[in-house]
KEKOL-461236 format. One record per residue (C-alpha): residue in three letters; y, z, x; residue number from 0. Coordinates in Angstrom, 3 decimals. Layout:
N
   res         yy         zz         xx     n
   ALA          Y          Z          X   NUM
...
//
This chain:
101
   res         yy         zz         xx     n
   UNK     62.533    -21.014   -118.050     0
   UNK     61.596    -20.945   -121.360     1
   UNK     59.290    -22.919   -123.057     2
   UNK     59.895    -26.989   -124.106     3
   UNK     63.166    -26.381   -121.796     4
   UNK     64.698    -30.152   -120.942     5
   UNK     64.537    -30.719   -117.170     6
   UNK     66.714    -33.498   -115.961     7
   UNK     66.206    -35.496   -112.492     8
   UNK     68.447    -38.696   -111.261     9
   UNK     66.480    -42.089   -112.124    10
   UNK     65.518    -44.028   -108.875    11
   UNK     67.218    -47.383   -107.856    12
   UNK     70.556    -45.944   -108.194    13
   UNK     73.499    -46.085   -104.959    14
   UNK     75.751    -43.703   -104.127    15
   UNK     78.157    -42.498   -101.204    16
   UNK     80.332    -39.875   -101.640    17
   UNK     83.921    -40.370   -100.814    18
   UNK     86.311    -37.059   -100.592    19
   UNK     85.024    -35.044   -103.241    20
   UNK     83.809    -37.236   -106.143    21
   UNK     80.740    -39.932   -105.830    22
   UNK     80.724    -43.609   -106.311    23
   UNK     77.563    -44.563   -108.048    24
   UNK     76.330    -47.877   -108.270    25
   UNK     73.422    -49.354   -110.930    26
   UNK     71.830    -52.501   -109.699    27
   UNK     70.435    -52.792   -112.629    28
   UNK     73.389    -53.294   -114.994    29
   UNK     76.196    -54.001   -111.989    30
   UNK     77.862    -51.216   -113.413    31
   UNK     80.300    -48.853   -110.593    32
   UNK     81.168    -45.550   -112.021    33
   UNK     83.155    -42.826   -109.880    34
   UNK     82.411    -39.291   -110.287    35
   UNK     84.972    -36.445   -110.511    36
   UNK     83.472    -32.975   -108.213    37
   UNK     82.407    -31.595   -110.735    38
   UNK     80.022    -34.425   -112.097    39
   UNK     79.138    -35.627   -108.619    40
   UNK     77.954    -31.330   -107.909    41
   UNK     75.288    -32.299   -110.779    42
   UNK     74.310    -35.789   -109.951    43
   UNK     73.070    -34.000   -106.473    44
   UNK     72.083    -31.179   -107.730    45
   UNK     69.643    -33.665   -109.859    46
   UNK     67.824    -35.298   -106.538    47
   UNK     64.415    -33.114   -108.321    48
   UNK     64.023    -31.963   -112.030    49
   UNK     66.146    -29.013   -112.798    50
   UNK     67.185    -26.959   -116.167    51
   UNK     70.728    -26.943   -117.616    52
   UNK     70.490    -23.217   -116.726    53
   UNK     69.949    -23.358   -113.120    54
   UNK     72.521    -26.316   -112.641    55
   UNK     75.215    -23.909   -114.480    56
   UNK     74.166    -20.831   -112.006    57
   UNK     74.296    -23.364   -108.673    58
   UNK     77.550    -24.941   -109.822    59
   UNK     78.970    -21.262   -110.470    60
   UNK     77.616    -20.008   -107.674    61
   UNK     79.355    -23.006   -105.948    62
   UNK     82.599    -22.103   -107.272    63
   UNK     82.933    -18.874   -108.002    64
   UNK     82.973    -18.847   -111.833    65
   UNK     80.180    -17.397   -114.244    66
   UNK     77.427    -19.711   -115.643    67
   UNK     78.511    -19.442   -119.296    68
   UNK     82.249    -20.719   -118.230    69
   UNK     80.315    -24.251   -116.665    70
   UNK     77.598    -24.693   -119.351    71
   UNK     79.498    -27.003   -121.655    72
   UNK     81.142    -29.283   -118.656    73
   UNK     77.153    -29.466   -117.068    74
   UNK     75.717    -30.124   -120.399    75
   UNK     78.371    -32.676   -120.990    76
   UNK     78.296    -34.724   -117.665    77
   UNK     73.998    -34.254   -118.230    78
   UNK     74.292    -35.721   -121.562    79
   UNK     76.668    -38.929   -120.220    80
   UNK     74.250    -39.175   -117.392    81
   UNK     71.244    -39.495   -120.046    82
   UNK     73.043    -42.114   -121.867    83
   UNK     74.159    -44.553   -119.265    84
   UNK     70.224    -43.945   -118.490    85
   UNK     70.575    -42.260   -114.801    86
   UNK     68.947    -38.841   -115.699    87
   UNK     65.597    -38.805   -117.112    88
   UNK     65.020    -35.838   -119.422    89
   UNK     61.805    -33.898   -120.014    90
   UNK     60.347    -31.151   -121.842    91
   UNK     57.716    -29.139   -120.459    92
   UNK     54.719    -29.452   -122.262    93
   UNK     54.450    -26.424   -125.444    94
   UNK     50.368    -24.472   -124.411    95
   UNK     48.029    -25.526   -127.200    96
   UNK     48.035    -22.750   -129.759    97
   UNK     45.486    -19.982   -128.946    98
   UNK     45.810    -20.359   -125.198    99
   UNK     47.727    -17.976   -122.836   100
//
């Protein structure tokens, strides 16, 4: 991972059940229901811990059988949706102070 990479991990408080192959989410907070196609709902598990946009791309194409580059922009999508309706935190990991390694 390289350094000040964005890690992204599902917010607490948050329901879901999965039904067939999407997820229905539900935020207490805002009483908002949102269902999630397979593809999304592969990420929003995939995001029970804090993970890169590179290893989601290389679990979801190991999932399916597709390279990593052919899944980037759908992940990186669905992440960035997930940020905004606030149920993925993102972080950076912290830059070394200069002079230290």
């Amino acid at each position: 991972m390289g350094l000040g990479e964005a890690k992204y991990r599902r917010r607490g408080g948050l329901q879901f059940r999965r039904e067939g192959g999407d997820i229905v989410v539900f935020c207490p907070d805002t009483g908002d229901f949102c269902v999630l196609n397979e593809t999304a709902a592969f990420v929003f598990e995939a995001i029970d811990r804090r993970r890169t946009l590179e290893h989601l791309c290389k679990q979801l194409a190991t999932e399916y059988g597709v390279d990593a580059s052919a899944v980037r922009e759908d992940v990186r999508a669905c992440l960035r949706e997930m940020v905004n309706l606030g149920w993925v935190e993102r972080s950076r990991r912290a830059k070394p102070p200069k002079g230290s390694r």
